[in-house]
PyMOL commands that place a pseudoatom at each C-alpha (Angstrom):
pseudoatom trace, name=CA, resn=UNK, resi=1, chain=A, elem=C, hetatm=0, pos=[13.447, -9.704, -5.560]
pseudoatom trace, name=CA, resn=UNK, resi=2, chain=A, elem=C, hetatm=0, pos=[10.399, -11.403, -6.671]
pseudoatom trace, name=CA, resn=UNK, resi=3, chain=A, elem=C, hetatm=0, pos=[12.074, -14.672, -5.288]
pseudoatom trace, name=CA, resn=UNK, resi=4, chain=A, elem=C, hetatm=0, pos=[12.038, -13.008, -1.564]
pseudoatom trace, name=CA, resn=UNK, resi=5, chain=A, elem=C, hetatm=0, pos=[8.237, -12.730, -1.562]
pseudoatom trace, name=CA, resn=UNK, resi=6, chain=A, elem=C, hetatm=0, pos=[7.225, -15.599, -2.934]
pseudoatom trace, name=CA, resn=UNK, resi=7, chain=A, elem=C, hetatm=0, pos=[5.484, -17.775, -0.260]
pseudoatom trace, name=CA, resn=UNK, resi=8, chain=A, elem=C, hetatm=0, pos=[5.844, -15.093, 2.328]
pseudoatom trace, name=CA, resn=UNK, resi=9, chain=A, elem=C, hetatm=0, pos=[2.197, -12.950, 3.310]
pseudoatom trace, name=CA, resn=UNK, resi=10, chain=A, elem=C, hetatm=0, pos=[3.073, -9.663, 1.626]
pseudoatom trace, name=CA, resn=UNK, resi=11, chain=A, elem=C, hetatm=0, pos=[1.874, -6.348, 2.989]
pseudoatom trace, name=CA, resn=UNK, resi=12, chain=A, elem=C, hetatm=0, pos=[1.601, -3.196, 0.332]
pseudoatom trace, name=CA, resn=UNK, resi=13, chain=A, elem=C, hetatm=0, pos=[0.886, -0.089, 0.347]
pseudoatom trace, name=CA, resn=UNK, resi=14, chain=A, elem=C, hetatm=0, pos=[-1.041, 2.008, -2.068]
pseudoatom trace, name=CA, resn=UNK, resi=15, chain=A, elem=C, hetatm=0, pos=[-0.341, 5.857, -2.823]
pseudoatom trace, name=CA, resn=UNK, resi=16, chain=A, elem=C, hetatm=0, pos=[3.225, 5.697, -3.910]
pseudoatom trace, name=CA, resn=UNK, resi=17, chain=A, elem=C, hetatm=0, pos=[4.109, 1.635, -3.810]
pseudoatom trace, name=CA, resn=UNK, resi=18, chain=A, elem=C, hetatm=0, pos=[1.193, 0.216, -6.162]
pseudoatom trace, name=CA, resn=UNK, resi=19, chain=A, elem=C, hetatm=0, pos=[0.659, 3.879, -7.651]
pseudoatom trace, name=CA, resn=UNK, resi=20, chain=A, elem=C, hetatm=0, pos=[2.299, 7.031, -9.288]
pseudoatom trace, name=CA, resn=UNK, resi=21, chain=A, elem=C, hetatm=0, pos=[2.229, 9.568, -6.082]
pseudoatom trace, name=CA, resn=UNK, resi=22, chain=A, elem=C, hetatm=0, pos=[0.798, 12.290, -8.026]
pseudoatom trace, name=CA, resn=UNK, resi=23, chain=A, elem=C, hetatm=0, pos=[-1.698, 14.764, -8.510]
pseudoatom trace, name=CA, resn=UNK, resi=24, chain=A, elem=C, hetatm=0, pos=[-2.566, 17.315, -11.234]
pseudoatom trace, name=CA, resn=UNK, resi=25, chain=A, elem=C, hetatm=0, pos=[1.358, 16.616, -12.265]
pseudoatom trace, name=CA, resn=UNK, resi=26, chain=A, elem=C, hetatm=0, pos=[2.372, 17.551, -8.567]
pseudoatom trace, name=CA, resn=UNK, resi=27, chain=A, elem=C, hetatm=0, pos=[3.086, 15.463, -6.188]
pseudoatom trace, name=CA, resn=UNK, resi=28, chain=A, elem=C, hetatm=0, pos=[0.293, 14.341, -3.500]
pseudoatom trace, name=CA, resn=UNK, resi=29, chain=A, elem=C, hetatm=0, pos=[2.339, 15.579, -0.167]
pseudoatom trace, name=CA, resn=UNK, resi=30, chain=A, elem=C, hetatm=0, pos=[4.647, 17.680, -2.161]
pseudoatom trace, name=CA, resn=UNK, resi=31, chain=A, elem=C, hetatm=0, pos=[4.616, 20.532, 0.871]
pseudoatom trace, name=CA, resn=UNK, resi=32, chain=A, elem=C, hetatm=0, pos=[1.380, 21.728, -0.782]
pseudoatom trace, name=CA, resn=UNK, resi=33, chain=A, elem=C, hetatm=0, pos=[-0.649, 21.674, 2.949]
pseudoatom trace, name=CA, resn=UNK, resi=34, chain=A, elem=C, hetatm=0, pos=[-1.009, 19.071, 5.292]
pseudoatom trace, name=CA, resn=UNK, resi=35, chain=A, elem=C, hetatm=0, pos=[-3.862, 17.279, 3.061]
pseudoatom trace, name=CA, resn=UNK, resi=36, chain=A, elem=C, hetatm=0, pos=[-1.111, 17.423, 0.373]
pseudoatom trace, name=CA, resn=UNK, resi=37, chain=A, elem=C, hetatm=0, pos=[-1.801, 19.188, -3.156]
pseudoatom trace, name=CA, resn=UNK, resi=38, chain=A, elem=C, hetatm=0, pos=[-5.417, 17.886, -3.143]
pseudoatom trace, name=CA, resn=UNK, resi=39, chain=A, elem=C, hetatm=0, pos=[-8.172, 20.550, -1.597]
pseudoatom trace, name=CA, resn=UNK, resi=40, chain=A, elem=C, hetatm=0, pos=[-10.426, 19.374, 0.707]
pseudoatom trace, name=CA, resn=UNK, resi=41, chain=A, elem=C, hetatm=0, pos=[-13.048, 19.503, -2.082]
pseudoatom trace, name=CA, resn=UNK, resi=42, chain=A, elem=C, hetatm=0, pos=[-10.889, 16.735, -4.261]
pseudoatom trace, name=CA, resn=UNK, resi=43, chain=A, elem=C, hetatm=0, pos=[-10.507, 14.519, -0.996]
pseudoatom trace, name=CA, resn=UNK, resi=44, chain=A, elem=C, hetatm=0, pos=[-14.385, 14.465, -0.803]
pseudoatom trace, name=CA, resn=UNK, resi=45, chain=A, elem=C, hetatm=0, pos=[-15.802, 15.009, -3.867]
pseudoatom trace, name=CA, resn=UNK, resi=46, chain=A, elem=C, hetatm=0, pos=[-13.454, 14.192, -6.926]
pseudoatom trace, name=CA, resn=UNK, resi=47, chain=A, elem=C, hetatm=0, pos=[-12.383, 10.858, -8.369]
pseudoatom trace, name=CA, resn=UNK, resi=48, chain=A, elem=C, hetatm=0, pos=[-8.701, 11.927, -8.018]
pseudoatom trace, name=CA, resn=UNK, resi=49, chain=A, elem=C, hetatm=0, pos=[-7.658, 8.710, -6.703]
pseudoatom trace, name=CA, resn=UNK, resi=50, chain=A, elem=C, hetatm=0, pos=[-9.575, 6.197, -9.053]
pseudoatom trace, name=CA, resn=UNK, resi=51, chain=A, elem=C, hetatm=0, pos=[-7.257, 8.300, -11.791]
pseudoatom trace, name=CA, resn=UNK, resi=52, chain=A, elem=C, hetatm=0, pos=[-4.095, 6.969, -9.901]
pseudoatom trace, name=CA, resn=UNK, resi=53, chain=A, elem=C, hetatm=0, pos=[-1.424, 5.496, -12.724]
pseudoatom trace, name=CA, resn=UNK, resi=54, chain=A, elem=C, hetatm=0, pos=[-0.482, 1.847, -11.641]
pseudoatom trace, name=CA, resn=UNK, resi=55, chain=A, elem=C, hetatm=0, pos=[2.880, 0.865, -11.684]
pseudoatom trace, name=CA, resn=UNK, resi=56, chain=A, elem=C, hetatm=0, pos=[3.403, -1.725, -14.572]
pseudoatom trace, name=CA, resn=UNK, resi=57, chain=A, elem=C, hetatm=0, pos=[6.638, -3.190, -12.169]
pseudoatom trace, name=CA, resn=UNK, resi=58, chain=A, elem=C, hetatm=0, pos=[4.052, -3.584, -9.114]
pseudoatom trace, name=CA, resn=UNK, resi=59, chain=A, elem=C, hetatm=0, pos=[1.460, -5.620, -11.160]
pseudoatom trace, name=CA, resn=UNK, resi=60, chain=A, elem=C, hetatm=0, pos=[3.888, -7.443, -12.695]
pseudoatom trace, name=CA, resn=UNK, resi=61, chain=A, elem=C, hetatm=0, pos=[5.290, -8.634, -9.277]
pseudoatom trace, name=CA, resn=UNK, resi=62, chain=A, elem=C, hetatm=0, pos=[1.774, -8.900, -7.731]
pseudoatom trace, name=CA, resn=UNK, resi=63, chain=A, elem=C, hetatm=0, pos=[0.508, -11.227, -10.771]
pseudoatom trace, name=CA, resn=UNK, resi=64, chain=A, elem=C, hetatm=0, pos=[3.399, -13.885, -9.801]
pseudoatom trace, name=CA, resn=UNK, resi=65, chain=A, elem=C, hetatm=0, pos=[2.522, -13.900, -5.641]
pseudoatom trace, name=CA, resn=UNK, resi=66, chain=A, elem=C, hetatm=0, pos=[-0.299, -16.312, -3.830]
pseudoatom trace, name=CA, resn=UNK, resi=67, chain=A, elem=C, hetatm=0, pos=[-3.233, -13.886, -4.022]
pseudoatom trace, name=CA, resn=UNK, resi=68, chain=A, elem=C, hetatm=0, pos=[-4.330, -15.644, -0.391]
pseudoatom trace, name=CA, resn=UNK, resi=69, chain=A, elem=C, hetatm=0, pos=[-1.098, -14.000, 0.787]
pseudoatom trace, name=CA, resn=UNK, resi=70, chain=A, elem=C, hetatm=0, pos=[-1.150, -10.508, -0.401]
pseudoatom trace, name=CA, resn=UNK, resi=71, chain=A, elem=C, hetatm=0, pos=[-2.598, -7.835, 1.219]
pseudoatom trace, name=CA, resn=UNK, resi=72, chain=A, elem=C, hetatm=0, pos=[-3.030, -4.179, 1.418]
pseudoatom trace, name=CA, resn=UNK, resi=73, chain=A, elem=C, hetatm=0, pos=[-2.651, -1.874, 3.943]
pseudoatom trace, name=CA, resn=UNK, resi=74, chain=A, elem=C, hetatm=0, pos=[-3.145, 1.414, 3.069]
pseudoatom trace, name=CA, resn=UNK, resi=75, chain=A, elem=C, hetatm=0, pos=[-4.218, 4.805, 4.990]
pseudoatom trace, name=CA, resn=UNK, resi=76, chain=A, elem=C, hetatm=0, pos=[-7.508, 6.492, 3.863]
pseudoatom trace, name=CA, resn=UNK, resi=77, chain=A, elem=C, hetatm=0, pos=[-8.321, 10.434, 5.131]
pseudoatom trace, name=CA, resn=UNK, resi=78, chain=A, elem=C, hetatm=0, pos=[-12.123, 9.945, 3.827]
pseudoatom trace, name=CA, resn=UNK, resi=79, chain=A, elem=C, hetatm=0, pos=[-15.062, 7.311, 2.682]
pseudoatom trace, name=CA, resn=UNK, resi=80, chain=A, elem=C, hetatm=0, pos=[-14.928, 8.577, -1.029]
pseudoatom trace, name=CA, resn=UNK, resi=81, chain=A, elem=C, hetatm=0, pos=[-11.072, 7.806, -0.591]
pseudoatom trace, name=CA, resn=UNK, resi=82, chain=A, elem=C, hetatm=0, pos=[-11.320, 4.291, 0.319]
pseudoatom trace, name=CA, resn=UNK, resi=83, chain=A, elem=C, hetatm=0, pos=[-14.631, 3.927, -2.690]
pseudoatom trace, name=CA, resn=UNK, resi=84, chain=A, elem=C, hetatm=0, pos=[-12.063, 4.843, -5.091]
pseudoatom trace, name=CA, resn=UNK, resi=85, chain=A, elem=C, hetatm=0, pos=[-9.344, 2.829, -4.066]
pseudoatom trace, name=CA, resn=UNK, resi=86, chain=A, elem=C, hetatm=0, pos=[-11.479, -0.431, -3.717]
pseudoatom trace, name=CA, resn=UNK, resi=87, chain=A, elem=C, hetatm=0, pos=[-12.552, -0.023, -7.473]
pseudoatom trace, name=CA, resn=UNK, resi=88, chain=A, elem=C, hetatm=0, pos=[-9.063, 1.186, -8.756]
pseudoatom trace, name=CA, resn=UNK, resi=89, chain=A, elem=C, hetatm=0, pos=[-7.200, -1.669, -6.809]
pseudoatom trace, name=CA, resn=UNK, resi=90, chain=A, elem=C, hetatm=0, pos=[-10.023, -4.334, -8.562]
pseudoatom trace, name=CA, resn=UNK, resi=91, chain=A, elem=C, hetatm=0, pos=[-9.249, -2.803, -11.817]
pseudoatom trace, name=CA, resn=UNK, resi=92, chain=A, elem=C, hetatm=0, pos=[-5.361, -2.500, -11.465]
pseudoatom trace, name=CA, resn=UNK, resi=93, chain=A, elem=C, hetatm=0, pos=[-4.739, -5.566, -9.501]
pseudoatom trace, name=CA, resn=UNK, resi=94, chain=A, elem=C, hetatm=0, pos=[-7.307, -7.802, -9.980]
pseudoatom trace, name=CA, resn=UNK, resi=95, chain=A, elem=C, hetatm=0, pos=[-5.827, -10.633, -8.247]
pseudoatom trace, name=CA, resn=UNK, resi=96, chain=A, elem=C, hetatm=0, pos=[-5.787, -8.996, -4.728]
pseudoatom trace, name=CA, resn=UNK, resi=97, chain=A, elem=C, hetatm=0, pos=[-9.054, -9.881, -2.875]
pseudoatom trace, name=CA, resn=UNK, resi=98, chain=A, elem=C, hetatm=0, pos=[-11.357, -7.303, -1.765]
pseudoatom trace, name=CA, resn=UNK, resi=99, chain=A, elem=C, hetatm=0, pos=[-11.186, -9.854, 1.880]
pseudoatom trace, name=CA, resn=UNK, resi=100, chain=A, elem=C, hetatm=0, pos=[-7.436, -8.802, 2.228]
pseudoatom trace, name=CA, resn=UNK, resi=101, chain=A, elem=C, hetatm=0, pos=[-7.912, -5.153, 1.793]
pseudoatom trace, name=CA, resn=UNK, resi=102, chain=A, elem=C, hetatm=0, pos=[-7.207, -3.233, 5.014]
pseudoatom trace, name=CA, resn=UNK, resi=103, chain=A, elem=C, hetatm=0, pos=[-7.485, 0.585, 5.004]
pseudoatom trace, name=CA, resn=UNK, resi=104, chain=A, elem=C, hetatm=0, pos=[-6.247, 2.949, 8.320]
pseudoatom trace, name=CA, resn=UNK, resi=105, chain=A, elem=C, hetatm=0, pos=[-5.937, 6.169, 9.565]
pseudoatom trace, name=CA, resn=UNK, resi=106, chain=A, elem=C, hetatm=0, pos=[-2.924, 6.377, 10.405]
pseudoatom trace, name=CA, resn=UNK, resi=107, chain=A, elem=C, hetatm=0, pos=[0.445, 5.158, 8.269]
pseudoatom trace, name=CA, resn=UNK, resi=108, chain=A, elem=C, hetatm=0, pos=[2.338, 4.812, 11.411]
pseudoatom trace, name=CA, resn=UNK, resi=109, chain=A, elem=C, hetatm=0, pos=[0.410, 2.450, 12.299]
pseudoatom trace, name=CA, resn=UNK, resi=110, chain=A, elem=C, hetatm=0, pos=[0.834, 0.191, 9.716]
pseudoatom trace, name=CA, resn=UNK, resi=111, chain=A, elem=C, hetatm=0, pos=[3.529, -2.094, 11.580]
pseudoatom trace, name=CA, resn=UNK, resi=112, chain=A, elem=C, hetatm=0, pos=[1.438, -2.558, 14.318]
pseudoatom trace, name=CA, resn=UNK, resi=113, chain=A, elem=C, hetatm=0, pos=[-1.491, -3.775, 12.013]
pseudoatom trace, name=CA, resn=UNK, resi=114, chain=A, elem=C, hetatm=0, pos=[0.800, -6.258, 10.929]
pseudoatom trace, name=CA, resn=UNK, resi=115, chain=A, elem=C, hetatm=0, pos=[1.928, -7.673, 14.224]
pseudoatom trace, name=CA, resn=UNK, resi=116, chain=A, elem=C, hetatm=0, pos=[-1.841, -8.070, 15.175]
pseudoatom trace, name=CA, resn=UNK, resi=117, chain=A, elem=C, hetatm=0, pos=[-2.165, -9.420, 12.152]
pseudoatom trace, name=CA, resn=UNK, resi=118, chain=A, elem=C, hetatm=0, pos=[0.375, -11.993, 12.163]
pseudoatom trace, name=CA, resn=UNK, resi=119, chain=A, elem=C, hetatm=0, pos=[-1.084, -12.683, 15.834]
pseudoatom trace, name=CA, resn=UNK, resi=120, chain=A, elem=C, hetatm=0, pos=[-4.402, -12.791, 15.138]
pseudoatom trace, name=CA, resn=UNK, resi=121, chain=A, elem=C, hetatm=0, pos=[-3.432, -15.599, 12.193]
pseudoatom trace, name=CA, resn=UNK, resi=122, chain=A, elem=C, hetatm=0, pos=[-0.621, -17.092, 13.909]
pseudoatom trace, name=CA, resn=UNK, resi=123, chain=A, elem=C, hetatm=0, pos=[1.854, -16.237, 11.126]
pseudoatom trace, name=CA, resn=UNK, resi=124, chain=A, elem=C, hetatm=0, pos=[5.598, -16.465, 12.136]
pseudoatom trace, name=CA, resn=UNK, resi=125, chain=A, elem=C, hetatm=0, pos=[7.014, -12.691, 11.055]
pseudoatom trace, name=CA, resn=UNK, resi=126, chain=A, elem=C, hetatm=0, pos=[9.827, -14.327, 8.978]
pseudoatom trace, name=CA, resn=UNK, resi=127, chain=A, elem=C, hetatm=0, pos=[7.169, -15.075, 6.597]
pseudoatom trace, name=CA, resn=UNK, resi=128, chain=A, elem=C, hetatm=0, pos=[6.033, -12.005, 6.588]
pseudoatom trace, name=CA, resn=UNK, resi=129, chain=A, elem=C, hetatm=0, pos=[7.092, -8.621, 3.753]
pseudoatom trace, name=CA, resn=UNK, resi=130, chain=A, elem=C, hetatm=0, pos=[5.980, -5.108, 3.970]
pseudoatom trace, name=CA, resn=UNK, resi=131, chain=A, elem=C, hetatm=0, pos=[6.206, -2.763, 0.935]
pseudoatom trace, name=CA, resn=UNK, resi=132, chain=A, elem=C, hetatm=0, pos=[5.828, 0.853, 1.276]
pseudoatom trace, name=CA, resn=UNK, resi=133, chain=A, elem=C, hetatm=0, pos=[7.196, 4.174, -0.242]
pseudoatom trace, name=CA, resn=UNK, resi=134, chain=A, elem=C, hetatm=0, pos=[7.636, 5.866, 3.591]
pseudoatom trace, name=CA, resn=UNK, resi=135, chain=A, elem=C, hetatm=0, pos=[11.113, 5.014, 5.018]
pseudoatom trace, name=CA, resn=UNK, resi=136, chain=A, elem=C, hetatm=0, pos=[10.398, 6.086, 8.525]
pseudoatom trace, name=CA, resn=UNK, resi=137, chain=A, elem=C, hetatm=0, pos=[7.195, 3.256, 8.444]
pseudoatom trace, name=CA, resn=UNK, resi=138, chain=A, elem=C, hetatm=0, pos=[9.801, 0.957, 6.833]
pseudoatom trace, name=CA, resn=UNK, resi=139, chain=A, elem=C, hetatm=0, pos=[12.469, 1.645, 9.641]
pseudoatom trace, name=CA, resn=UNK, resi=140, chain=A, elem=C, hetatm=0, pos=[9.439, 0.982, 12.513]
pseudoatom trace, name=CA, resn=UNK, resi=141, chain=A, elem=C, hetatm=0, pos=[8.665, -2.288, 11.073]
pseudoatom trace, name=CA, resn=UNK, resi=142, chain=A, elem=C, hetatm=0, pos=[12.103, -3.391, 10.433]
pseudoatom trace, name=CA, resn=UNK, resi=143, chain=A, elem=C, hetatm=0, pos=[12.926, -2.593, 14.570]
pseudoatom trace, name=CA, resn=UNK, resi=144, chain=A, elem=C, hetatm=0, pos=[9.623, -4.804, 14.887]
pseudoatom trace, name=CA, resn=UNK, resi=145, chain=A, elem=C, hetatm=0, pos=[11.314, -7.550, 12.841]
pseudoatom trace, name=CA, resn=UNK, resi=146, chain=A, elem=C, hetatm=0, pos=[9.233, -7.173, 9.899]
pseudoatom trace, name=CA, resn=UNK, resi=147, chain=A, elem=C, hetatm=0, pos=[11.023, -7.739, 6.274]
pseudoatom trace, name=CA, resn=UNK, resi=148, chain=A, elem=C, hetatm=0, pos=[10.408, -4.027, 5.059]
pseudoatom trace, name=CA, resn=UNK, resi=149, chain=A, elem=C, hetatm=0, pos=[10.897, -3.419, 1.421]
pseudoatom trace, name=CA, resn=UNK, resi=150, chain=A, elem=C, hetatm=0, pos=[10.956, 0.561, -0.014]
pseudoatom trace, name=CA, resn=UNK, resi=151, chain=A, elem=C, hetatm=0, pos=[9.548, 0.147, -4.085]
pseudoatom trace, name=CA, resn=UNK, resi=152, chain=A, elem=C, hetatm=0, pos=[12.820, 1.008, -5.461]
pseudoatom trace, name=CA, resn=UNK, resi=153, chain=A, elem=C, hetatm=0, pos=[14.107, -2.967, -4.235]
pseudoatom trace, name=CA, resn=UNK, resi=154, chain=A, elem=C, hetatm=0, pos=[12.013, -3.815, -7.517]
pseudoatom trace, name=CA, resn=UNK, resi=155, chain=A, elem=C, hetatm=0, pos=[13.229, -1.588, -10.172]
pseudoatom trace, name=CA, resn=UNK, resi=156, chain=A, elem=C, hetatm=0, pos=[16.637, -2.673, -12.187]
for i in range(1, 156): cmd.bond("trace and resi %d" % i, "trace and resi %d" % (i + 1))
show_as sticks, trace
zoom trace
């Protein structure tokens, strides 16, 4: 698989692509509320997402793409969210650059940000890979014509 993203501007997302979906051994959206298992007090005040496990099969893939060409695009519910993540994906992935971290609201609207993005840059969408652990956000960008890749493609 690595062979289908090399040269192409590759799109990932964080909770559950780059990182073990999990939280005190549950997991995050496991039906626990609509914030997931994490109170509101954990979203705002703990470090729960700094303790995020990487996934050795993600940084292995990440370490062999152009780091101009990979990007993030992750959703963020709150400021201390998006602190932790910067400093967890420097740690974990040090080859991404801070420049090519986007964080959003919303996960559905991660193909759009692509097709803006692509726009915006004038990059042709067959050069273009998306990598996320939510098949309904997969299915969206595929019907946009965006290469849509679920984790799992990388696992043997």
């Amino acid at each position: 698989m690595i062979e289908e993203l090399k040269n192409k501007y590759v799109f990932f997302d964080v909770d559950g692509t780059l990182s073990e979906y999990r939280y005190k051994d549950r997991l995050y959206a496991g039906g626990c509320s609509e914030l997931g298992c994490q109170s509101l007090e954990d979203l705002l005040f703990s470090d729960l997402f700094y303790k995020a496990r990487p996934l050795k099969t993600m940084q292995k893939i990440i370490e062999k793409l152009d780091s101009n060409k990979i990007f993030i695009l992750g959703t963020v519910t709150t400021n201390n969210e998006i602190d932790q993540k910067y400093k967890w994906l420097k740690e974990n992935y040090p080859n991404i650059k801070r420049e090519n971290i986007f964080f959003i609201s919303s996960t559905m609207l991660k193909p759009e940000v692509i097709m803006e993005y692509c726009k915006h840059e004038n990059v042709d969408l067959k050069n273009v890979a998306f990598v996320d652990d939510r098949i309904d956000v997969l299915r969206k960008a595929e019907s946009l014509g965006i290469n849509a890749y679920h984790p799992s493609s990388f696992t043997e």
